[in-house]
C-alpha positions in Angstrom: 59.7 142.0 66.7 56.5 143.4 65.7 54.3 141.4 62.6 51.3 142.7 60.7 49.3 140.9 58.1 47.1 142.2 55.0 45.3 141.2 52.3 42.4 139.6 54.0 38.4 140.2 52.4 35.5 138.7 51.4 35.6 136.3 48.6 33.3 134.2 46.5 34.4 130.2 46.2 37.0 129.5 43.4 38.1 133.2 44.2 41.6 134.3 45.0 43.7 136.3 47.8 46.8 137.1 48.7 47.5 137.9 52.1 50.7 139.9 53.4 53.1 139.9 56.1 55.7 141.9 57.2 57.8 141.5 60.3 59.8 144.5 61.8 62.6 145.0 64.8 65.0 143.1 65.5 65.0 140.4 62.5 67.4 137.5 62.3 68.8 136.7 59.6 67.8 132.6 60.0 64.0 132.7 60.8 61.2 131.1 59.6 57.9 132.6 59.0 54.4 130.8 58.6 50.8 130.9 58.5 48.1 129.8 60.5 44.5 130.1 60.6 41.6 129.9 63.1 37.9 130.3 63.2 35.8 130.2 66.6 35.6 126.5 66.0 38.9 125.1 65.8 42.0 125.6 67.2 44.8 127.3 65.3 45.5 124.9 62.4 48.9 125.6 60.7 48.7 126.0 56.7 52.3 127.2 55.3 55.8 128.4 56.6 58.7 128.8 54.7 62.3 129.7 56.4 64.5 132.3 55.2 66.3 129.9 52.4 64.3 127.0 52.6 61.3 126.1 50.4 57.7 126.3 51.3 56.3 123.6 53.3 52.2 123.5 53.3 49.7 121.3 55.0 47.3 118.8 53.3 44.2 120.7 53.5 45.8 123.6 51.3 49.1 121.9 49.1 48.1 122.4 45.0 45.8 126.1 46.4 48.0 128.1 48.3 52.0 129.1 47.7 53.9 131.1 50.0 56.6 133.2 49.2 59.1 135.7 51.0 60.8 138.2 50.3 64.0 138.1 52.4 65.3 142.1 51.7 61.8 143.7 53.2 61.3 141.2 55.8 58.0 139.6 54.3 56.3 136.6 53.4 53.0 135.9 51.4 50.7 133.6 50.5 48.4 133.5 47.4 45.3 132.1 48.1 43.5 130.0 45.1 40.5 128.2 44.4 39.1 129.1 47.6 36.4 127.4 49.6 33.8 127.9 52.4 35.7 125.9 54.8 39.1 128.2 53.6 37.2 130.8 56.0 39.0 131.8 59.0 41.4 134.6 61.1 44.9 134.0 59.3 47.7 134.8 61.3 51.5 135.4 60.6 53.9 134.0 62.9 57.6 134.7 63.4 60.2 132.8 65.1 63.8 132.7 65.3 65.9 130.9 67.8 64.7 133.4 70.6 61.4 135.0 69.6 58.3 133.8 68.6 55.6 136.6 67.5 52.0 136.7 66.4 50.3 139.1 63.9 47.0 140.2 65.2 45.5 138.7 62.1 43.6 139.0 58.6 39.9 137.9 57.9 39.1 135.9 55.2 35.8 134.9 54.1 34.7 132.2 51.1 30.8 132.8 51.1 28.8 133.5 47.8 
């Protein structure tokens, strides 16, 4: 399985995104597909997943901002990004997983700075 991510800039706070991912190989049909984030402070904090058929789950920091979304024919997911804030800056990262893989994107930069 192979995952690339998009979508990732520079942005002013209150400004929107929308990153991209897309996962390719050999998908499963139940999987579940998620976000996390990182900058060279913190560990990798999870912020969304949604599984193929579920709905979107999202943590605290980001619920009423961000939706994620999939589309289940092309193998991607995506989250819009809104009302962003300094502290929303980080490495975002995809991450796949099934019920015998689990694969990384190599990630997409954001950055909330005016």
């Amino acid at each position: 399985v192979h995952v690339v991510e998009s979508g990732g800039g520079l942005v002013q706070p209150g400004g929107s995104l929308r990153l991209s991912c897309i996962a390719s190989g050999d998908i499963r049909i139940i999987n579940d597909m998620g976000w996390y984030r990182q900058t060279p402070e913190k560990q990798r904090e999870w912020v969304a997943a949604i599984a193929s058929g579920d709905t979107p789950r999202y943590a605290d920091s980001v619920r009423g901002r961000f939706t994620a979304s999939r589309d289940n024919a092309k193998n991607m997911v995506y989250l819009q990004m809104n009302n962003l804030k300094p502290e929303d800056t980080a490495l975002y990262y995809c991450r796949y997983s099934d019920s015998e893989y689990v694969q990384w994107g190599q990630g997409t930069q954001v950055t909330v700075s005016s």
